[in-house]
Structures are given as structure tokens and as C-alpha cells.
C-alpha positions as CSV (number, residue, x, y, z in Angstrom):
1,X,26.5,-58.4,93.0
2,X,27.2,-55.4,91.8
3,X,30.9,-56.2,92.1
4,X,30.6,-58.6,89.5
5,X,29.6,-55.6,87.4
6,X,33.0,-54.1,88.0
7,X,35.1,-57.2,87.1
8,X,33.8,-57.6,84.0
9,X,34.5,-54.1,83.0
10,X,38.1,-54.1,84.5
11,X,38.1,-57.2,82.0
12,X,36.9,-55.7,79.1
13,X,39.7,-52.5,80.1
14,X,42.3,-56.2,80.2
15,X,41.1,-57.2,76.7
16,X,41.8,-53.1,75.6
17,X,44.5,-53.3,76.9
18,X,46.0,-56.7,74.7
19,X,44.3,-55.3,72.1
20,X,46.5,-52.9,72.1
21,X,49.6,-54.9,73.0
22,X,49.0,-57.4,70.3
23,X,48.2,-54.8,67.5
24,X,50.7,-52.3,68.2
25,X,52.6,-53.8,65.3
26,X,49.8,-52.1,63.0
27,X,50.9,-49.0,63.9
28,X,54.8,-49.7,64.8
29,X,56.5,-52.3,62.9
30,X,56.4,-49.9,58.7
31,X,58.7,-47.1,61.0
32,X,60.6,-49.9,62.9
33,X,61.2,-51.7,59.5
34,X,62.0,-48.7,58.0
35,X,64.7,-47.9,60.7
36,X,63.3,-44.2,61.0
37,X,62.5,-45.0,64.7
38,X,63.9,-47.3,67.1
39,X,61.7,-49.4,68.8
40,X,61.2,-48.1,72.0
41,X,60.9,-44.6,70.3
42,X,58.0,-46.2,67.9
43,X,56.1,-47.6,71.1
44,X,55.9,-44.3,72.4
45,X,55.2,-42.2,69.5
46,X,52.4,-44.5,68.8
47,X,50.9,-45.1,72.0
48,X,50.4,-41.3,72.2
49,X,48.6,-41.0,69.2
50,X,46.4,-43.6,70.2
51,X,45.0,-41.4,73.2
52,X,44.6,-38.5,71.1
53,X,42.2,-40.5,69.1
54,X,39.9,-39.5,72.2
55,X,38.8,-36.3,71.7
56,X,38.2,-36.1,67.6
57,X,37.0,-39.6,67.1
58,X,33.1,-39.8,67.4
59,X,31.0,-42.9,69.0
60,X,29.6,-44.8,66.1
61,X,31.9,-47.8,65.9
62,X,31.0,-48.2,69.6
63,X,27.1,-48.0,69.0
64,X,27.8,-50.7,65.9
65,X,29.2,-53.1,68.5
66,X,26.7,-52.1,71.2
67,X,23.3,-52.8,69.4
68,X,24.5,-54.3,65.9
69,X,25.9,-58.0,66.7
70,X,23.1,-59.4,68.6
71,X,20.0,-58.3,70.1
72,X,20.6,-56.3,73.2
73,X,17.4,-58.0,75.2
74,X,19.7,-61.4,75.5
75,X,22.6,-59.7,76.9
76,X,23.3,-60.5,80.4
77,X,26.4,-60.2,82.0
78,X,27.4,-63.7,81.5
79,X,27.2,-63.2,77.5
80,X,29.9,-60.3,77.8
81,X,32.0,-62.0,80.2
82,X,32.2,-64.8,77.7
83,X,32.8,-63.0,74.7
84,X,35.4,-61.5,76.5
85,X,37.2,-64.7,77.7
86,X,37.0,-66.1,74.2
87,X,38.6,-63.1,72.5
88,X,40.9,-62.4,75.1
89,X,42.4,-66.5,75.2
90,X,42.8,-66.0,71.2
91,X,44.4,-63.0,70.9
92,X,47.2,-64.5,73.3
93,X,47.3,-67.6,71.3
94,X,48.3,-65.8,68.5
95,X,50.2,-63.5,69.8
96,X,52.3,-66.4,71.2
97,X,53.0,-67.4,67.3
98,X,53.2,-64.1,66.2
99,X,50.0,-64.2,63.9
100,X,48.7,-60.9,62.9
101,X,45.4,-61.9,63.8
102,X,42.4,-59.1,64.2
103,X,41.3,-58.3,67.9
104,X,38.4,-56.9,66.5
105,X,37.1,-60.2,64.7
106,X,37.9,-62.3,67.9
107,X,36.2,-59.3,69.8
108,X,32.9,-59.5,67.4
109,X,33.3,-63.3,66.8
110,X,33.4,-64.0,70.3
111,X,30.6,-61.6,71.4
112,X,28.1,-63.0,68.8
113,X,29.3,-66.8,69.8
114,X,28.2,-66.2,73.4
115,X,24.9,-64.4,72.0
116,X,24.3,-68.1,70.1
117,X,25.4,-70.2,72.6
118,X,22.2,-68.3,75.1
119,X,19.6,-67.7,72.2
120,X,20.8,-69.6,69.2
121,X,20.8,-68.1,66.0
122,X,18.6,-65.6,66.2
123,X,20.2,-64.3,68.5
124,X,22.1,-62.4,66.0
125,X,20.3,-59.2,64.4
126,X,21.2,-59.9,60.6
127,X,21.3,-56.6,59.1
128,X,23.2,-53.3,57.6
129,X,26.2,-53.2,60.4
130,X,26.6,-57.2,60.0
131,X,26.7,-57.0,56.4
132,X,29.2,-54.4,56.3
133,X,31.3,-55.9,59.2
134,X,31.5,-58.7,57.3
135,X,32.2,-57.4,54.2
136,X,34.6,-55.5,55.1
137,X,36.7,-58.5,56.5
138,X,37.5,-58.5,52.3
139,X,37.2,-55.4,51.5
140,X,39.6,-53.3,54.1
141,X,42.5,-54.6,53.2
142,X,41.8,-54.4,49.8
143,X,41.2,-50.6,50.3
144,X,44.3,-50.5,51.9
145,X,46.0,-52.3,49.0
146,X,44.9,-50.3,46.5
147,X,45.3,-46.7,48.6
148,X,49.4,-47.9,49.4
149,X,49.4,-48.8,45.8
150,X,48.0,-45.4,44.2
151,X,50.1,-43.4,47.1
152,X,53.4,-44.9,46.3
153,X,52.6,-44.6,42.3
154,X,51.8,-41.1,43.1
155,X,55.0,-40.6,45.4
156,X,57.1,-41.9,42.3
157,X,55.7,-39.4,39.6
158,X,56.2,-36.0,42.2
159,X,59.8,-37.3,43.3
160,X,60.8,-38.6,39.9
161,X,63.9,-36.5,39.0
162,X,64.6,-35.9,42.7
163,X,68.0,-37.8,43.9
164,X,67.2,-40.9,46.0
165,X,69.1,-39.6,48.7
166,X,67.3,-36.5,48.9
167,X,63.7,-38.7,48.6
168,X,64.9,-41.1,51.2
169,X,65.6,-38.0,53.7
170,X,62.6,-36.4,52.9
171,X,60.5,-39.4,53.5
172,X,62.1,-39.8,56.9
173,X,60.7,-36.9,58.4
174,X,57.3,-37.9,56.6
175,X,57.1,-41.2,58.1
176,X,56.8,-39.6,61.5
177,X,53.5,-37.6,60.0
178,X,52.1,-40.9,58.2
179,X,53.0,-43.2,61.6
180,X,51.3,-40.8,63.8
181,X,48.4,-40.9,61.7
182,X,47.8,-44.4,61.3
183,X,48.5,-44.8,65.4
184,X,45.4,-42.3,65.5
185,X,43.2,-44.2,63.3
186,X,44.0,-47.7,64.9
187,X,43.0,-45.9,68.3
188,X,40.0,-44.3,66.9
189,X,38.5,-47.3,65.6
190,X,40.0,-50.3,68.4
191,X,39.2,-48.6,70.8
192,X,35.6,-47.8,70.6
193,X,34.8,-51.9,70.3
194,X,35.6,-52.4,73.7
195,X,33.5,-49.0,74.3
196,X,30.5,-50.8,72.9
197,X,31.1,-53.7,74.6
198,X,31.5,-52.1,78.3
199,X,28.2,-49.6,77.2
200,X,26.0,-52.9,76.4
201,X,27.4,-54.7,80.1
202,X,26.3,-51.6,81.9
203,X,22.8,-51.2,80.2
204,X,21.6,-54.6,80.7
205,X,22.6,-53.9,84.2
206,X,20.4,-50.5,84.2
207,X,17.9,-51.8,86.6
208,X,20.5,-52.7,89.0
209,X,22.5,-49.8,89.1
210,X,19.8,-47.1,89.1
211,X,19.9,-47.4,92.7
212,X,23.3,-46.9,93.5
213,X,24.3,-44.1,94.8
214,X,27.9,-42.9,95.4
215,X,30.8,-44.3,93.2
216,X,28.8,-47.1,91.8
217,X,26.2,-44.7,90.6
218,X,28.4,-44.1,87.6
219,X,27.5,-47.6,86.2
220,X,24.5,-46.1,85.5
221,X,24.3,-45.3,81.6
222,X,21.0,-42.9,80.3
223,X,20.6,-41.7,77.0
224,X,23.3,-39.4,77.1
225,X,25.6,-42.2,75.4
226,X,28.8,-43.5,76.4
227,X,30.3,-42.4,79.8
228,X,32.7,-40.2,80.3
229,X,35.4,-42.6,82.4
230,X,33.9,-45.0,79.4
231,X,35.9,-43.4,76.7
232,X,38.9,-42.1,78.8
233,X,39.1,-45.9,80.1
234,X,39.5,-47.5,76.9
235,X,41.8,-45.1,75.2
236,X,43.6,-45.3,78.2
237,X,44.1,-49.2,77.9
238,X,44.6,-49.6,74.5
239,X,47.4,-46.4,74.7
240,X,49.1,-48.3,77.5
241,X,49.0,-52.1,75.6
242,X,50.5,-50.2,72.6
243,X,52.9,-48.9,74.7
244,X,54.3,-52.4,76.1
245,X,54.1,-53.6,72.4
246,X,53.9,-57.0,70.7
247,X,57.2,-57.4,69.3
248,X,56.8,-60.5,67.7
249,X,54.2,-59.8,65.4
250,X,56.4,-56.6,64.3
251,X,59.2,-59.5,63.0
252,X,56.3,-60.5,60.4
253,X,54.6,-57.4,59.7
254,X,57.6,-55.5,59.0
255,X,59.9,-57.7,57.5
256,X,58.2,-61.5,56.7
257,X,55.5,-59.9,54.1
258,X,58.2,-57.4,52.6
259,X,61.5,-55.2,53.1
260,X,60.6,-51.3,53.1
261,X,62.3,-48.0,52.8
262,X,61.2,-45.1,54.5
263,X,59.0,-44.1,50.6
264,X,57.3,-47.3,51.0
265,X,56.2,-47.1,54.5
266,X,55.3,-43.8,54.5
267,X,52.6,-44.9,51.6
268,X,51.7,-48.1,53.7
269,X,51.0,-45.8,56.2
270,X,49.3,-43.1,54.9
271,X,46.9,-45.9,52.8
272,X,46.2,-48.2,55.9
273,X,45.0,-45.2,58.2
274,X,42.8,-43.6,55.3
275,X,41.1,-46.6,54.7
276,X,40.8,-47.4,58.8
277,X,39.3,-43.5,59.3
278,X,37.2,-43.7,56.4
279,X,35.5,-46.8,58.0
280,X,36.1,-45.3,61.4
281,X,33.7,-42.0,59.9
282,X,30.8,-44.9,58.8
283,X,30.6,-46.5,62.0
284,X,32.2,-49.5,60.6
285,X,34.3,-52.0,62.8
286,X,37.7,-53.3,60.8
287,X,40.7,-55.4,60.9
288,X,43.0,-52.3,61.3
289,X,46.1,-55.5,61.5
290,X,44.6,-56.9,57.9
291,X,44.3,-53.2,56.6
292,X,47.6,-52.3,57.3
293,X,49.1,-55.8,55.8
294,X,46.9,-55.2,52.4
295,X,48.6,-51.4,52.4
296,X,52.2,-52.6,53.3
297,X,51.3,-54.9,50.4
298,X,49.8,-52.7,47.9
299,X,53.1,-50.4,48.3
300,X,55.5,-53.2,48.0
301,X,54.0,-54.4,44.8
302,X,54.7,-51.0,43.1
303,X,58.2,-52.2,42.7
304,X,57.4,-54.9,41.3
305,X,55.1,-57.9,41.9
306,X,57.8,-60.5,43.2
307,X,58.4,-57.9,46.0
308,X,55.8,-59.3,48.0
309,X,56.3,-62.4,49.8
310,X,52.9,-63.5,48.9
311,X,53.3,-67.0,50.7
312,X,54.1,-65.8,54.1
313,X,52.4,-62.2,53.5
314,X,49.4,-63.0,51.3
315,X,48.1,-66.2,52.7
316,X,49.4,-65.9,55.9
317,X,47.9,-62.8,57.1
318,X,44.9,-62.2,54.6
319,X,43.5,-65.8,54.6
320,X,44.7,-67.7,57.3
321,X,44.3,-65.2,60.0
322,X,40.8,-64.2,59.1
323,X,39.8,-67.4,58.7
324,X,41.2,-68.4,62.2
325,X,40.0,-65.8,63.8
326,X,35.9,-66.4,63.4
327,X,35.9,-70.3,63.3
328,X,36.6,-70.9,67.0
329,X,34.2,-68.3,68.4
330,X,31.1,-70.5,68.8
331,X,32.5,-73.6,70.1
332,X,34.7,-71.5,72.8
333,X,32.0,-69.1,74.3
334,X,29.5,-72.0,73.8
335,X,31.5,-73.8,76.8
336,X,32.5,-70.4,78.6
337,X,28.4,-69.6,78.6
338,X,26.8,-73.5,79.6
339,X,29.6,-72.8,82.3
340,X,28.1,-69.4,83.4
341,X,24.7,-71.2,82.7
342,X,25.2,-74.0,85.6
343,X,26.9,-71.3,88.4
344,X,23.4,-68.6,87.3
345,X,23.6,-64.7,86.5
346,X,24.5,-63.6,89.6
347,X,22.9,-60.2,88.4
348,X,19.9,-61.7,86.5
349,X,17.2,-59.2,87.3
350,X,13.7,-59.9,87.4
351,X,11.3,-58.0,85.3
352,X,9.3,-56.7,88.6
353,X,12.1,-55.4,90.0
């Protein structure tokens, strides 16, 4: 059954590589808005920086997701595939409306939902990563608020006597710096979920593929941490979603929440990917979608407070979306895990083997 192994990894490389489709606005739709690039030359720009998250960013998102949602002895194949299903059959459901929803709170609401469907709540291992994932549902995007707000403050003192031509010029050139940057940041941090999740398939599986030899051999994880083919996979995916791009969620993030010139998104930019890096360095899994809204915002509101279309920006993305995006989670891998319950774990192992 070893082939069922493979399926649900080329799965979890299928949720990378929505995740990526569905949040390339993140990292797109301040330059689009802006009209510094055009959106095909956006797409690219970003999904490249995306891969290069590869070889700086480190692993410790991916070990947060790996052991610190729910206890690794329950998971079984089955429990992945589930989480999977359920975060994958959100994010296309919002994508569809063009909700800036968070693939990383369907991807951890999802996982922990099939963990207590099979072991009920204690399934869960209540601690430091959970209490920071969770607090940092609030507390991202208010770091990106506050960082696009003291950016675009601080833009305003050093350019003061320059002519706005001259600033909006400037700022063009920047934007490419402060786009690539946040494109790196939403790799370095997205990507690595679906790193975890792949790692913790593969060492509940460790029994069965010691074994192998050959190709499947490289199932096999040991102590040395995440695989190679791991890491190249999922930066792979998520590059390549990016690349095909979500382009209705760019209509809302760039224009529904606020207008913004190239000054503006260049501080959006800059704030959302130092707040998404700073958690990135912690190990901490974030909205990098509600992060970059709370920066767009925090920018926006430097000109003045009505800037902000708080109705469909505000509620919209920081409340509604959240919200939406972790209620659903039991009840759907709660039926996609009684289903994998009544076909069996076609790799349940026994503990003499």
C-alpha cells in the first residue's frame, strides 16, 4: 500500500500548489494596484521569489506543524489525507468568492479537525506553538498594521520636501524591492506548512517504508529532518500556484479595502513581509493573506482614517475570513475521517511489525 503513501503526498504537493494560487494576491495585487507591474509581470516576479525562499529560509514553521497541532502517535495516513481534503475544498470555496481567506488556518484547522474526529480532544497537544498560532491569528495583522503605518509615517518625513513626482518615481523602482521581499516571506513561511504536513505522513509511515529499497526508499525520513525532494517539492508547488495566480482575490486586496500609489504599497509591502519573516524566524505559522490586509491597512490610514474601506476591508477580511476559516474544520474532516474509518488504514501497521 505503499502507493497510497504517494497519493497523499502528491495531494499535499496539490494543496501547495492552491495555496499558492489562492494567496498569490498577498504578494501580487499592492504592485498590480499600484500599476508598477502588469499582471502577468507580477505573477512572475513573485513566483520566483517564492522559490528562493528555499535555500535561506530554515525548518521551524515545518517542525511547528509537524509535532505542534496534535500528537504525532494518532496520526495515520487517513488523518492527513483528511486534513488535506478539508483544507483543500475550503480554499476553493473561497477562492470561488474571492475571499482572502488563510490557507494556513484551513491547513492547521483542518489537520487538528481530523486529529479530533480519531482521538477527540486530546488529541490536540495544548501548548507554546498552539498558543502562539492562535494568538497570532490577532496579532499578525495587527503587526502588519502598525509596521505599514510607522513605514509610510516614516516615508512621509524623509521625502517631505521632495516633489511628488520625483517620490512617486522613486517609489516605483522600490516597489520591485519591497514586492520581491514580501513574495519571499510568503514562500518562506507557506510553504513549510505543507513541509510539516508531508514530514508527519511519511513518519507515521516509518515502519513501512524502512524496507523499501529503490525509489520508494526515499519515503523513509530519519533524524536528519526534512528531505531533500521534501523542501524542493513544496517550494516548487507553491512557486508554480503563484505563478497561475488567483485573480479574483487581487480585485479585493488591491482595490475593495483601499486605492494605493506606488508610496503606499511599497510600505504595505515592506510591513507585511517584516512582520511574516519575523514570525517565519520564531517558528510561528501566520495568515501571511490577513498580514498583508492589516499592512495595506495600516498604510492606507496614514492619509487619513476614511481611506480605508473598513466595511469591505476591515470586517471582511480581518473578521469574517478568520472566523470562517476555523469553524468548518471539525465538522468537515469529522465526515472525511468516519469515511476513512469504515474503508480501514490501508497502511495501519501493527506494533510487531
Amino acid at each position: 500500500m505503499i502507493y497510497y503513501v504517494v497519493a497523499i503526498v502528491l495531494i499535499a504537493f496539490i494543496f501547495d500548489f492552491i495555496n499558492g494560487f489562492h494567496d498569490s494576491a498577498n504578494s501580487i495585487a499592492t504592485i498590480v494596484g499600484t500599476r508598477v507591474l502588469s499582471p502577468l509581470a507580477a505573477v512572475v516576479w513573485a513566483a520566483f521569489f517564492n522559490f528562493t525562499a528555499a535555500f535561506t529560509a530554515g525548518e521551524l514553521v515545518a517542525k511547528a506543524i509537524q509535532k505542534g497541532i496534535i500528537r504525532t502517535e494518532i496520526v495515520t495516513p487517513n488523518v492527513i489525507l483528511a486534513g488535506l481534503l478539508g483544507a483543500i475544498a475550503w480554499n476553493l470555496i473561497t477562492w470561488s468568492y474571492g475571499i482572502p481567506s488563510s490557507s494556513s488556518h484551513a491547513l492547521i484547522g483542518g489537520y487538528a479537525g481530523a486529529g479530533v474526529a480519531k482521538a477527540g480532544w486530546s488529541a490536540i497537544t495544548w501548548g507554546l506553538k498552539w498558543m502562539q498560532t492562535l494568538s497570532f491569528i490577532v496579532i499578525s495583522p495587527l503587526v502588519g498594521m502598525l509596521a505599514g503605518f510607522i513605514l509610510m509615517v516614516a516615508v512621509y518625513w524623509i521625502f517631505q520636501k521632495m516633489a511628488p513626482g520625483r517620490v512617486d518615481t522613486f517609489f516605483r523602482s522600490a516597489q520591485l524591492a519591497s514586492s520581491a521581499l514580501l513574495s519571499h516571506a510568503h514562500g518562506a513561511n507557506d510553504a513549510q506548512k505543507t513541509m510539516g504536513i508531508i514530514v508527519g505522513l511519511l513518519v507515521s509511515v516509518n515502519s513501512l517504508t524502512a524496507a523499501e529499497t529503490g525509489f520508494f526508499h526515499h519515503l523513509y525520513v530519519g533524524d536528519e529532518g526534512i528531505p531533500l525532494w521534501v523542501k524542493m517539492g513544496a517550494y516548487t508547488a507553491i512557486s508554480l500556484g503563484t505563478l497561475f495566480g488567483g485573480w479574483r482575490i487581487v480585485h479585493t486586496m488591491g482595490s475593495r479595502i483601499t486605492r494605493l500609489r506606488p508610496v503606499s504599497g511599497f510600505a504595505a509591502e515592506t510591513g507585511g513581509a517584516l512582520a511574516i519573516s519575523l514570525a517565519t524566524h520564531y517558528g510561528i505559522p501566520v495568515s501571511t493573506t490577513h498580514t498583508i490586509a492589516g499592512s495595506i491597512m495600516g498604510a492606507s490610514a496614514t492619509y487619513r482614517f476614511s481611506a480605508v474601506r473598513w466595511g469591505t476591508g476591515f470586517v471582511d477580511v480581518l473578521f469574517l475570513a478568520v472566523v470562517l476559516d476555523l469553524l468548518p474544520f471539525r465538522e468537515i474532516n469529522g465526515i472525511l475521517t468516519d469515511i476513512g474509518r469504515q474503508i480501514g488504514d490501508p497502511l495501519q501497521v501493527s506494533p510487531n511489525q
